[in-house]
SEKOLVEX-624501 format. One record per residue (C-alpha): residue in one letter; x, y, z. Coordinates in steps of 0.25 Angstrom, whole numbers, plus 2048, in hexadecimal, padded with zeros to 3 digits. Layout:
N
SITE;code;east;north;up
SITE;A;X;Y;Z
...
//
This chain:
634
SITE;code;east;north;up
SITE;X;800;800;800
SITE;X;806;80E;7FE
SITE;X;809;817;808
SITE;X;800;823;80A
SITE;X;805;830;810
SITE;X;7FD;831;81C
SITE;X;7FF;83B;826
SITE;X;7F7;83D;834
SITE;X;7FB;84A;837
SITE;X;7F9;858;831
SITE;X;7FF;865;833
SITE;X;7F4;872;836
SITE;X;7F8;87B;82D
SITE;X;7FD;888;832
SITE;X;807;87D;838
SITE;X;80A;876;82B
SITE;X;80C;882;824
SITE;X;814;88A;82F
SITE;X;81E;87E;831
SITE;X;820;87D;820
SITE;X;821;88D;820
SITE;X;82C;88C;829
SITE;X;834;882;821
SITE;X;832;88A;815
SITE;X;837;894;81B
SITE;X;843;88D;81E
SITE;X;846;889;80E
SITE;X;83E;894;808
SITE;X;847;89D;7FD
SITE;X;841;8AA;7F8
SITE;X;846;8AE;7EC
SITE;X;845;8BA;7E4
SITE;X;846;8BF;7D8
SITE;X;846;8CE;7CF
SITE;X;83D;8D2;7C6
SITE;X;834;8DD;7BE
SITE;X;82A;8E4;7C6
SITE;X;81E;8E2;7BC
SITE;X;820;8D3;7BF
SITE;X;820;8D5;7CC
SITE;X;810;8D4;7CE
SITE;X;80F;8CC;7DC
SITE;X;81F;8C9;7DD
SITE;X;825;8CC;7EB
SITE;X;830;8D6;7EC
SITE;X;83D;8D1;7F3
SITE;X;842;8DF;7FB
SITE;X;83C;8EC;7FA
SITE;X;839;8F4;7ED
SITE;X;83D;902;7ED
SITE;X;838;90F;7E3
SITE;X;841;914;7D8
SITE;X;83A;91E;7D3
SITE;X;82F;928;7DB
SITE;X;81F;927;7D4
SITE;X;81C;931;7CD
SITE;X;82A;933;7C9
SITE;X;828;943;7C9
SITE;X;81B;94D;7CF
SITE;X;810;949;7C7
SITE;X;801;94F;7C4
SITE;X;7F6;947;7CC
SITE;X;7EC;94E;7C2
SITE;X;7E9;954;7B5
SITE;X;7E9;962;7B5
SITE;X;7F5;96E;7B7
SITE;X;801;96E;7BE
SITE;X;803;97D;7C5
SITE;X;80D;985;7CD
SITE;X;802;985;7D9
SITE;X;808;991;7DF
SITE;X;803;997;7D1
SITE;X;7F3;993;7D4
SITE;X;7F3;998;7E3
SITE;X;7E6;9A1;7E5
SITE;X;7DE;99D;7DB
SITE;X;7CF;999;7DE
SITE;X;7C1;99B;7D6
SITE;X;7C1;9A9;7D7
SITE;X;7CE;9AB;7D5
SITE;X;7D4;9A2;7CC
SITE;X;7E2;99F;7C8
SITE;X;7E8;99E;7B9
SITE;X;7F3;996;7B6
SITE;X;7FD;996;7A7
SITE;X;801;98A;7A1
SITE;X;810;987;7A1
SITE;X;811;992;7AB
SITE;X;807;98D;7B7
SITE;X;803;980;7B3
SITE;X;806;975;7AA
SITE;X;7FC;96A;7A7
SITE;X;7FF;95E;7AB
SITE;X;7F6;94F;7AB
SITE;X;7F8;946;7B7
SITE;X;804;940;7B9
SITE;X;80C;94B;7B2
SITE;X;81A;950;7BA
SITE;X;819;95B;7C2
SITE;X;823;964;7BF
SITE;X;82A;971;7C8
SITE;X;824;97B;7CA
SITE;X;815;976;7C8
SITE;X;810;96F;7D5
SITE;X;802;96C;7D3
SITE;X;7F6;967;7CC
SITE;X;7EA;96E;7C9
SITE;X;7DF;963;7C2
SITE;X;7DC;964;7B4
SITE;X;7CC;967;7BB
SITE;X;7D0;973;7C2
SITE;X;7D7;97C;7B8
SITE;X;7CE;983;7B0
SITE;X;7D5;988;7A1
SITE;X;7D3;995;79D
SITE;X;7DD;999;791
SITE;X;7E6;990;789
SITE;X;7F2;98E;794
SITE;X;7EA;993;79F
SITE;X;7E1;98E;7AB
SITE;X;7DB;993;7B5
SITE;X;7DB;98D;7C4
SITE;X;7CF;98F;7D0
SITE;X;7D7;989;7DB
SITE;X;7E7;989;7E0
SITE;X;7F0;97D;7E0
SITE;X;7F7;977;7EC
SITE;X;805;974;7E9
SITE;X;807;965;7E4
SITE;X;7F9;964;7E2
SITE;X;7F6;956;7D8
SITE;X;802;954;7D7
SITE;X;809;946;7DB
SITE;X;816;948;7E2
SITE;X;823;940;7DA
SITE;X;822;933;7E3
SITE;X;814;933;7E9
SITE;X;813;925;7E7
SITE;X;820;921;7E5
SITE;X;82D;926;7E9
SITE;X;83A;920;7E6
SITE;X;842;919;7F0
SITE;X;835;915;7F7
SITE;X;833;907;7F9
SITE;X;828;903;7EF
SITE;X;826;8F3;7F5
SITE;X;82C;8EC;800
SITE;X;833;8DF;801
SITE;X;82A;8D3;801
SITE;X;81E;8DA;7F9
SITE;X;816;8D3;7EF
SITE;X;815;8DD;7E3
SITE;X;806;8E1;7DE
SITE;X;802;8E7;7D0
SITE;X;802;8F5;7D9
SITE;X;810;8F3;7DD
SITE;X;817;8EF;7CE
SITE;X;80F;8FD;7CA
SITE;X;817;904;7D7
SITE;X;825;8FD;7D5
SITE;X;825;901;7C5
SITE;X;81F;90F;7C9
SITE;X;82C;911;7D4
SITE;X;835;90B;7C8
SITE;X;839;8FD;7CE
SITE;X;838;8F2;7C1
SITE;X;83F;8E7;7C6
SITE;X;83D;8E2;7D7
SITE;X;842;8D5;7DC
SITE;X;837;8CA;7E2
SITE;X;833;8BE;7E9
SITE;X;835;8B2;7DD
SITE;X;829;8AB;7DD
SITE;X;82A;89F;7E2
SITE;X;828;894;7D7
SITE;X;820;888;7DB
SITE;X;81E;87A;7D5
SITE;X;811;874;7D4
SITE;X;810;864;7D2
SITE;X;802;85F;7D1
SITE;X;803;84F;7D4
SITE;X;7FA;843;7D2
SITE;X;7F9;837;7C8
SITE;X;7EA;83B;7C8
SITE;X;7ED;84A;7C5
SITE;X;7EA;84E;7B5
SITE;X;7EB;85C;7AF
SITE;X;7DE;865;7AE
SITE;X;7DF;863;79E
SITE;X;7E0;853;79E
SITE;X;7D3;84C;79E
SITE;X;7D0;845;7AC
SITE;X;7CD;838;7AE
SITE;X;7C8;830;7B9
SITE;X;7D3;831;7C7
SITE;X;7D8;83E;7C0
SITE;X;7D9;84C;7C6
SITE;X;7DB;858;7BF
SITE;X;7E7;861;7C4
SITE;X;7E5;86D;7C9
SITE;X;7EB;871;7D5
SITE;X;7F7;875;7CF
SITE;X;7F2;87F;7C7
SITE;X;7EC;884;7D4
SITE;X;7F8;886;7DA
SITE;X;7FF;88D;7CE
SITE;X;7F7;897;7D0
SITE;X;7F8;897;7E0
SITE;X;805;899;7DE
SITE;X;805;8A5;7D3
SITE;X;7FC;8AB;7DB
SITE;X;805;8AB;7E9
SITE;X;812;8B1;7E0
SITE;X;818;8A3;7DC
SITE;X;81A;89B;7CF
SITE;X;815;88F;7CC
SITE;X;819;883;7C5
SITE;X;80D;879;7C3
SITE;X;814;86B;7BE
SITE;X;80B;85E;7B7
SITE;X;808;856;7C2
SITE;X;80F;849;7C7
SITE;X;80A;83E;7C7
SITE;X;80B;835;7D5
SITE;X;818;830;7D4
SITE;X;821;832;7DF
SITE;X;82E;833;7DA
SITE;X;829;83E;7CD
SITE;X;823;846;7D8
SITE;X;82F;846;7E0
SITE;X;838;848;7D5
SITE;X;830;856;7D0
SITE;X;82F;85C;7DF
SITE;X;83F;85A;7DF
SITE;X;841;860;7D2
SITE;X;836;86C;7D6
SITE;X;83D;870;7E3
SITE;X;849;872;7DC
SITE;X;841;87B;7D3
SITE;X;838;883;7DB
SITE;X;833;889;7E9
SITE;X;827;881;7EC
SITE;X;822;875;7E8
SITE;X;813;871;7E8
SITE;X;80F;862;7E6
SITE;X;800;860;7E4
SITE;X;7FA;853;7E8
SITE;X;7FF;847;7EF
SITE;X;802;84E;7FC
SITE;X;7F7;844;803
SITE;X;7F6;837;808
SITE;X;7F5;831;7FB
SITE;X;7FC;823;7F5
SITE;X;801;82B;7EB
SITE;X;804;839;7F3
SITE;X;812;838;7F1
SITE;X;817;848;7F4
SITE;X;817;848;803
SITE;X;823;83B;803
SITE;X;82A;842;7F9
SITE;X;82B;84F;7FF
SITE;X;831;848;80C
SITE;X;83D;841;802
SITE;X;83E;84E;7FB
SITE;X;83E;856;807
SITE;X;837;85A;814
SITE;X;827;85A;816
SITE;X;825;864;820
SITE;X;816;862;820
SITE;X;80B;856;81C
SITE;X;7FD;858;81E
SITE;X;7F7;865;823
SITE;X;7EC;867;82C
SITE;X;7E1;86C;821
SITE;X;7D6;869;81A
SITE;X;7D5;867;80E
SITE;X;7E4;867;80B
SITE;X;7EB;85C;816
SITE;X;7F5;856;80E
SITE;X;7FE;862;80C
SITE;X;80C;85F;80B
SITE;X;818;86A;810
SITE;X;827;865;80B
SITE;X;835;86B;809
SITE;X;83C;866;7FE
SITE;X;84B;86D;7FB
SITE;X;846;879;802
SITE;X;83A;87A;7FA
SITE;X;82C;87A;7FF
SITE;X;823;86F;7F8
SITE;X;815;86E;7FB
SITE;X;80B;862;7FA
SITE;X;7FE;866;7F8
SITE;X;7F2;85C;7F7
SITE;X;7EA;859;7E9
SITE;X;7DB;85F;7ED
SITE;X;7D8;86C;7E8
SITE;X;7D3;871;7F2
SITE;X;7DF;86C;7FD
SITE;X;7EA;86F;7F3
SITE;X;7E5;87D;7F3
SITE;X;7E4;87E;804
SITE;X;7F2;879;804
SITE;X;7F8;883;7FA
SITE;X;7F0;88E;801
SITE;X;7F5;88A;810
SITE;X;805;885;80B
SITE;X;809;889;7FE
SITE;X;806;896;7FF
SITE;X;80D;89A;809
SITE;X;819;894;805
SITE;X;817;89C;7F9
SITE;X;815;8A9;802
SITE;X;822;8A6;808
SITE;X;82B;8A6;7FA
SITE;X;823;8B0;7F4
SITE;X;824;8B8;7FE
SITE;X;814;8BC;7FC
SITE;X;809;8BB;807
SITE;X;7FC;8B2;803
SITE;X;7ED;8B6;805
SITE;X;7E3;8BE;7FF
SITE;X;7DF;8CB;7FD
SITE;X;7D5;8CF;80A
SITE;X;7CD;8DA;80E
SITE;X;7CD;8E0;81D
SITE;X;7C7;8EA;827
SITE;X;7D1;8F7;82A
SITE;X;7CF;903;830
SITE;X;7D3;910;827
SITE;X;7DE;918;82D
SITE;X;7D8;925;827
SITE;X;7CD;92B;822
SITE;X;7CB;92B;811
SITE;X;7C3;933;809
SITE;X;7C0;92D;7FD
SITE;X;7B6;932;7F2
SITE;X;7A8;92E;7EF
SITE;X;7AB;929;7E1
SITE;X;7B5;91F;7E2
SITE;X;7B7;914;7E8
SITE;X;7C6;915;7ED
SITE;X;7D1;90D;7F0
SITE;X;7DA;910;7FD
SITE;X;7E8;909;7FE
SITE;X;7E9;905;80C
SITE;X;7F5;900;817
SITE;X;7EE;8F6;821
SITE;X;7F4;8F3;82D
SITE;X;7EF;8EC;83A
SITE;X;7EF;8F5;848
SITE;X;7EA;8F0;853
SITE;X;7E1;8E6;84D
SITE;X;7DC;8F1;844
SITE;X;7DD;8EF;834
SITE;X;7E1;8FE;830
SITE;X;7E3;903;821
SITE;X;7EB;90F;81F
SITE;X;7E8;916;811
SITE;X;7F3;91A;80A
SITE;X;7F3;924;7FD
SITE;X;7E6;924;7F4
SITE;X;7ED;92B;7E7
SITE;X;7EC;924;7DB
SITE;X;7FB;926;7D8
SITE;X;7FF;91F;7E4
SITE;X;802;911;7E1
SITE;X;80B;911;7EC
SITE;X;7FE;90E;7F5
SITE;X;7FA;902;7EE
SITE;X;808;8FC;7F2
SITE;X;806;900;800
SITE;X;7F9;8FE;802
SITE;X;7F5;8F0;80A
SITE;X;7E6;8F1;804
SITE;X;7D9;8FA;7FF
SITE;X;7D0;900;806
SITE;X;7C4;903;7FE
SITE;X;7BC;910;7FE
SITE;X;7AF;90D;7F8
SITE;X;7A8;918;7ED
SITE;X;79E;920;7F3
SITE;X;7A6;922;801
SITE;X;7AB;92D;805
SITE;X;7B8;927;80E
SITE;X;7BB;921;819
SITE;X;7BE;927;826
SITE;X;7CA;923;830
SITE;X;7C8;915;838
SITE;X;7BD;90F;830
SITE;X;7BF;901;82C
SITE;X;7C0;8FE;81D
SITE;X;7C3;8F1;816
SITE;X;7D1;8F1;810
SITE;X;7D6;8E5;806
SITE;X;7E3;8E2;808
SITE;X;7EF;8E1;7FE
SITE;X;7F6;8D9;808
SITE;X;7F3;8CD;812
SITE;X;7EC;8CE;81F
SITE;X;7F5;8CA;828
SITE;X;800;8D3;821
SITE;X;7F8;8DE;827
SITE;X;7F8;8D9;832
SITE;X;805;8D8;835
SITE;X;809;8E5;830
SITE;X;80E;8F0;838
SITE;X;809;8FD;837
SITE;X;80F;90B;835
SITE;X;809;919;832
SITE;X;811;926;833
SITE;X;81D;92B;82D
SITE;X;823;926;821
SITE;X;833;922;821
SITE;X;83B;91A;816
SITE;X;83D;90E;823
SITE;X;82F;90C;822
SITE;X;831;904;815
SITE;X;83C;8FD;81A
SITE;X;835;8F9;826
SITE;X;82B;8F3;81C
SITE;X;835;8ED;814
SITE;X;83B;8E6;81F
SITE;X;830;8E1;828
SITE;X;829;8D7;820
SITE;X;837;8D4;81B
SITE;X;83C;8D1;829
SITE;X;82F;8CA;82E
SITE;X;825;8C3;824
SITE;X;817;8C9;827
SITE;X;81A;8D5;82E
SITE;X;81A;8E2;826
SITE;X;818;8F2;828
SITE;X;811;8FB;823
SITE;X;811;90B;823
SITE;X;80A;915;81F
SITE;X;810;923;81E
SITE;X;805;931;825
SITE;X;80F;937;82B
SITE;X;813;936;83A
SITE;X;808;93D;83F
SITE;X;800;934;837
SITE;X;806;927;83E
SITE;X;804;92C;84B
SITE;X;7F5;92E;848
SITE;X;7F3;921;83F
SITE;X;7FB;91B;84C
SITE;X;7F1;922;857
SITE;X;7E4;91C;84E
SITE;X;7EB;90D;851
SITE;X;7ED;90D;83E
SITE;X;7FC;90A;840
SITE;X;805;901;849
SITE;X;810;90D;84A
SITE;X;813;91A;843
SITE;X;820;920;83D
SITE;X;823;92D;842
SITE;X;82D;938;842
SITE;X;828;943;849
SITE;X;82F;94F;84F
SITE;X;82B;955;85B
SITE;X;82E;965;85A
SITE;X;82D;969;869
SITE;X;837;95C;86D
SITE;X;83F;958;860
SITE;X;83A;94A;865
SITE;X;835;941;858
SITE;X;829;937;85A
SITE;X;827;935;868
SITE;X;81E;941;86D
SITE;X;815;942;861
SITE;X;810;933;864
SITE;X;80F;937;874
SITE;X;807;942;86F
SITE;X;7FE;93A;868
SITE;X;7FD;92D;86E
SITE;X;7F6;929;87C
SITE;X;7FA;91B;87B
SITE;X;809;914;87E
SITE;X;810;917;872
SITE;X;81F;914;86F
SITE;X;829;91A;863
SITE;X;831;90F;85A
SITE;X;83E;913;856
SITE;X;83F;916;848
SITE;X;84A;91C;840
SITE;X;851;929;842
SITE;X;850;92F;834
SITE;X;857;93C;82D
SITE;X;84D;948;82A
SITE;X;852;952;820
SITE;X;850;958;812
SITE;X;851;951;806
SITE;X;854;959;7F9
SITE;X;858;958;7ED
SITE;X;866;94E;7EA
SITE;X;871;95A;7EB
SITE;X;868;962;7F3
SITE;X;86A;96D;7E7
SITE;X;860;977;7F1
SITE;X;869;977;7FA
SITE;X;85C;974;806
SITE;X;867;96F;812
SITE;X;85A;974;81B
SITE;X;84C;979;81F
SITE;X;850;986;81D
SITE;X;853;983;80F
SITE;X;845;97D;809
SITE;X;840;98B;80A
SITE;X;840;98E;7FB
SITE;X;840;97F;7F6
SITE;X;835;975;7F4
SITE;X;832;96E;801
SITE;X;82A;95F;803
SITE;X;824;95E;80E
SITE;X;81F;951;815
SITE;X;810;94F;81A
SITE;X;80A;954;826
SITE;X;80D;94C;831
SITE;X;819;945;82C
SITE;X;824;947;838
SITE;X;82D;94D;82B
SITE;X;824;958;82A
SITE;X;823;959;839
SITE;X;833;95C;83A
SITE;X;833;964;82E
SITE;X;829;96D;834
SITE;X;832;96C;841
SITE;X;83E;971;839
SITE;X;836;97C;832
SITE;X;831;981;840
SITE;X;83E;981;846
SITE;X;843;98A;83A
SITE;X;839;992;837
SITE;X;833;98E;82C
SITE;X;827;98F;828
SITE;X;81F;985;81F
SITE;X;81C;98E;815
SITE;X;82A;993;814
SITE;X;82C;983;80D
SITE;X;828;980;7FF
SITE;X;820;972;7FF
SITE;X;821;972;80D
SITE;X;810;96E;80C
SITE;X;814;964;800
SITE;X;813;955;807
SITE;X;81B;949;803
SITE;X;815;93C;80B
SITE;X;823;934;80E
SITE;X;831;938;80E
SITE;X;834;930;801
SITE;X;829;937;7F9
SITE;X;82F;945;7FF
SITE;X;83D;941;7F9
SITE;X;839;93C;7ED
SITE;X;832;94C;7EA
SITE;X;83F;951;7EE
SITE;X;846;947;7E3
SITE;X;83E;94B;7D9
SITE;X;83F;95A;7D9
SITE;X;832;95D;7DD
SITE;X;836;961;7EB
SITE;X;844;969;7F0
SITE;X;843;962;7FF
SITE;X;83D;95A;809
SITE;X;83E;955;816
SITE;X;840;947;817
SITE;X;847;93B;81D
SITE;X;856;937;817
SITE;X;853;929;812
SITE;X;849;92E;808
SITE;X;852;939;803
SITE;X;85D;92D;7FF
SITE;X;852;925;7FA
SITE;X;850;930;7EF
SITE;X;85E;936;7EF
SITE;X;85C;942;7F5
SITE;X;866;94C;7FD
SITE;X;860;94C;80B
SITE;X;864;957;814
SITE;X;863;954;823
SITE;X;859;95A;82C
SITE;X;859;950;83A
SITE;X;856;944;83F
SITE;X;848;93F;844
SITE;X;844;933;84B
SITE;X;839;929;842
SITE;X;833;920;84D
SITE;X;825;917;84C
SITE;X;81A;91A;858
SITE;X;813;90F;85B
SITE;X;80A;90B;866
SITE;X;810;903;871
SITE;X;806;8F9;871
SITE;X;80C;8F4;863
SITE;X;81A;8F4;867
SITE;X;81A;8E4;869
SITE;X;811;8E1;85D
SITE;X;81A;8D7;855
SITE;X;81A;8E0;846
SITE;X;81F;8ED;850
SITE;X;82A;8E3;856
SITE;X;82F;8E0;847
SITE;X;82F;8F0;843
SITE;X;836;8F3;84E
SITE;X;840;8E7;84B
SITE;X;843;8EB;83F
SITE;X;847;8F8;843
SITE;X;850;8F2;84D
SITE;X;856;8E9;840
SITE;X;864;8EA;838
SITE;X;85C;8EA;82D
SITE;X;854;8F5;830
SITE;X;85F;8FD;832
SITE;X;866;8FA;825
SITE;X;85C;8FD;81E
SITE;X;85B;90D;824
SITE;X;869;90E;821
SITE;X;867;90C;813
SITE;X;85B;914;812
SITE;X;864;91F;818
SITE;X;85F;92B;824
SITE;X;85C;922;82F
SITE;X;861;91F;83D
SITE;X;85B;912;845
SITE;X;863;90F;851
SITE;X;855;910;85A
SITE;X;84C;908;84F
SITE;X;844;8FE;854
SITE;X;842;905;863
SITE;X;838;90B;869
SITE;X;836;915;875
SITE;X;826;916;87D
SITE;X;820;922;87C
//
């Protein structure tokens, strides 16, 4: 009588597939590989993927219309309106036209009325840089587009090509050999007879596989004879990553694979607690993972699903599961008009057992929000908005349990920022950060309303000269603490040469100045400065012309259509720039007590403690981190 493979026991799953995960891990090989961006739809980058040129490449029209000298449309209204020459007030300009000095604003096309050939008349002044998008709004160059370990999206290939990146190194996809086996097993074209089964689960994981990044090699099925099977596993795990055999994994006279596995190598795993799928079999073979899967449809696909596709995840460096959609509370109010149904790109991020979504920009030029967006959230037609901390439903671009192991962070906006979210999910698989930039004061606030785990800050105390600490005692009734960040080099950044000769404050009067947003601890200290000079405001030209992170601020400088700015020193080498020292401030992370031990805050503050970390600021350039990773109570 011949044997059977008869086994007793079986293995729960999360335990069967937890003890395989781990030998896997022990033998697994990631390889990569460099190719063109526009084949890189659902590919996985291997390090981080930085701008090289800013989008739009110069100061472009946001509308048809005119570009004027607005100082030359000041005081005009209905009663008093305004006439402008062509070639000598205004030139006419579609949308995306450049912007060129001295014009520096848009009037639309619908609100210019044409009197004579040449001339127009005007009922209403324009603000300087009015519908006009600044030279990287979207994109600035130097900035990092993706992060390691991403897996690229149409959105993305659009972005990378835009910031001029054509080639970016990727996961390979892990190639995976399908043998289908079975005396009784025919082709779907061949006509069946009486005993024969017609193949198809192979087919089904061919595209199982192509749909979780791999490649799949499908081979004719083998018959049940022992020594062919064996001979075509051995040749295969010379060949490829993974190896899937289909059938014969049971207890059958003729189920040959799971003998074979243990003379080709080590079965880690025979029969798992599950049902339908039992007989599922988990080997090693020359440090290659080969999987036995049973011949029912329906078992053969649970068994994929629970063991092959997380070996697949492993490789590919890709995360399974479907899109879903969940309940978060919105961070701030949106206005939204009542004939269009809108889109809003949103961060998500779990605080406190709170889902909350975070908008981020709403322009449609800024493909930059699609990369950064975790999800939608819908504003229906017909609703005027939605007001601050009402629950909205949010799909997600990303997994669950991604958001739920995200930290956190709204404030100010540095360069580290992106290397921290570089690192972490480098560092420590399913853990990530995320950051969104309002501003210092904004953090704090976001912070107080429980919408962040920590916030970013610099912010200068004029009565003390104390940075950070008496701003959040200020604000914040319960036990607070201050993380140690970075000291970072504040100063002016101007042209390469510096051929203005600007070597201080005193010397933007006459120049143009960028400012950055209200609120941002930049704009704080340069107020400072200007106070403790006695300057005013309106002695500085640009001084209410905002720029939103440091890196957009320098790329305006770059381009010529600012003289100064004031800024940090790693974003001024990141787009060549002369920088001219101004001080030193102190860029810490307020944060709650209470979250101090939460596993993702111990990681963050880790990493700031790292020899990585510190690397990594030195080549960045106008940082000092000697009490990174400490923190002091409040």
């Amino acid at each position: 009588m011949t044997k059977r493979n008869l086994y007793l026991n079986t293995t729960p799953v999360d335990e069967a597939l937890n003890i395989y995960m781990e030998e896997v891990k022990k033998v697994m090989d990631v390889k990569y590989e460099q190719i063109p961006v526009v084949d890189g739809l659902h590919r996985v980058t291997k390090e981080a993927v930085y701008a090289k040129y800013c989008s739009p490449l110069f100061n472009a029209s946001a509308m048809d219309g005119i570009a004027v000298i607005a100082e030359r449309t000041y005081g005009a209204t209905e009663v008093n309106p305004v006439e402008l020459i062509e070639g000598e007030d205004f030139v006419v300009v579609d949308t995306g036209d450049p912007i060129r000095h001295p014009f520096n604003a848009v009037i639309m096309a619908e609100d210019i009325m044409e009197t004579e050939s040449g001339k127009v008349r005007i009922l209403c002044s324009a603000n300087p840089w009015q519908h006009i998008r600044p030279i990287g709004e979207d994109i600035v160059a130097g900035e990092m587009i993706l992060p390691s370990s991403h897996k690229i999206r149409p959105i993305d290939i659009g972005v990378l090509l835009s910031a001029g990146i054509l080639d970016l190194n990727v996961v390979k996809r892990a190639e995976v050999a399908i043998f289908p086996t079975g005396t009784e097993i025919i082709e779907p074209s061949s006509v069946p007879q009486e005993g024969d089964i017609i193949e198809s689960n192979s087919r089904m994981f061919e595209n199982m596989v192509t749909v979780l990044g791999g490649m799949a090699h499908r081979f004719p099925t083998i018959e049940d004879d022992y020594d062919k099977i064996k001979s075509k596993i051995s040749e295969a795990v010379d060949l490829y990553d993974v190896i899937i055999v289909n059938a014969g994994s049971s207890a059958g006279r003729e189920d040959y694979t799971v003998d074979i596995l243990r003379e080709l190598g080590q079965v880690i795993v025979h029969g798992v607690a599950i049902k339908p799928g039992k007989p599922v079999i988990l080997a090693i073979v020359k440090g290659k993972p080969v999987i036995g899967l049973p011949g029912y449809p329906v078992s053969a696909y649970i068994g994929f699903e629970n063991f092959v596709k997380p070996v697949l995840a492993m490789l590919n460096e890709t995360g399974g599961g479907s899109r879903s959609v969940i309940e978060a509370v919105i961070s701030k109010r949106l206005v939204s008009s009542l004939k269009h149904k809108e889109y809003v790109r949103v961060k998500v991020g779990q605080v406190e057992g709170k889902v909350v979504a975070a908008p981020l920009a709403r322009g449609a030029g800024a493909a930059m929000s699609l990369v950064r967006a975790d999800g939608f959230c819908v504003i229906e037609q017909n609703c005027e908005g939605i007001e601050a901390g009402e629950t909205v439903k949010v799909e997600l671009y990303k997994d669950r349990e991604e958001i739920d192991n995200t930290l956190v962070l709204i404030g100010s906006h540095d360069l580290i920022l992106d290397v921290m979210a570089d690192m972490m999910p480098n560092l420590y698989r399913k853990k990530h950060v995320s950051s969104t930039h309002v501003g210092s004061m904004g953090g704090l606030m976001a912070l107080k309303r429980k919408e962040a785990h920590m916030a970013p800050i610099h912010l200068l105390d004029e009565q003390t000269g104390e940075y950070n600490a008496s701003y959040v005692r200020r604000l914040f009734k319960e036990p607070m603490a201050l993380i140690k960040g970075v000291q970072r080099v504040q100063g002016l950044m101007v042209k390469k040469g510096n051929p203005l000769g600007i070597y201080s404050i005193e010397d933007l009067i006459g120049h143009r100045y960028v400012n950055r947003q209200r609120g941002a601890g930049t704009r704080i200290l340069f107020d400072y400065k200007l106070k403790t000079l006695g300057i005013r405001p309106e002695d500085i030209s640009g001084y209410d012309r905002e720029a939103t992170t440091h890196m957009a601020l320098a790329a305006l400088i770059q381009s010529d259509s600012a003289d100064a700015g004031l800024g940090i020193q790693s974003a001024a080498k990141a787009m060549g720039l002369d920088f001219v020292e101004i001080g030193v401030e102190e860029y810490d992370f307020a944060i709650p007590v209470k979250y101090l031990d939460l596993p993702l805050v111990e990681t963050f503050m880790a990493i700031l403690k790292s020899d990585e970390w510190k690397r990594r600021l030195e080549e960045l350039g106008g940082y000092a981190c000697e009490q990174s990773g400490t923190y002091y109570l409040l």
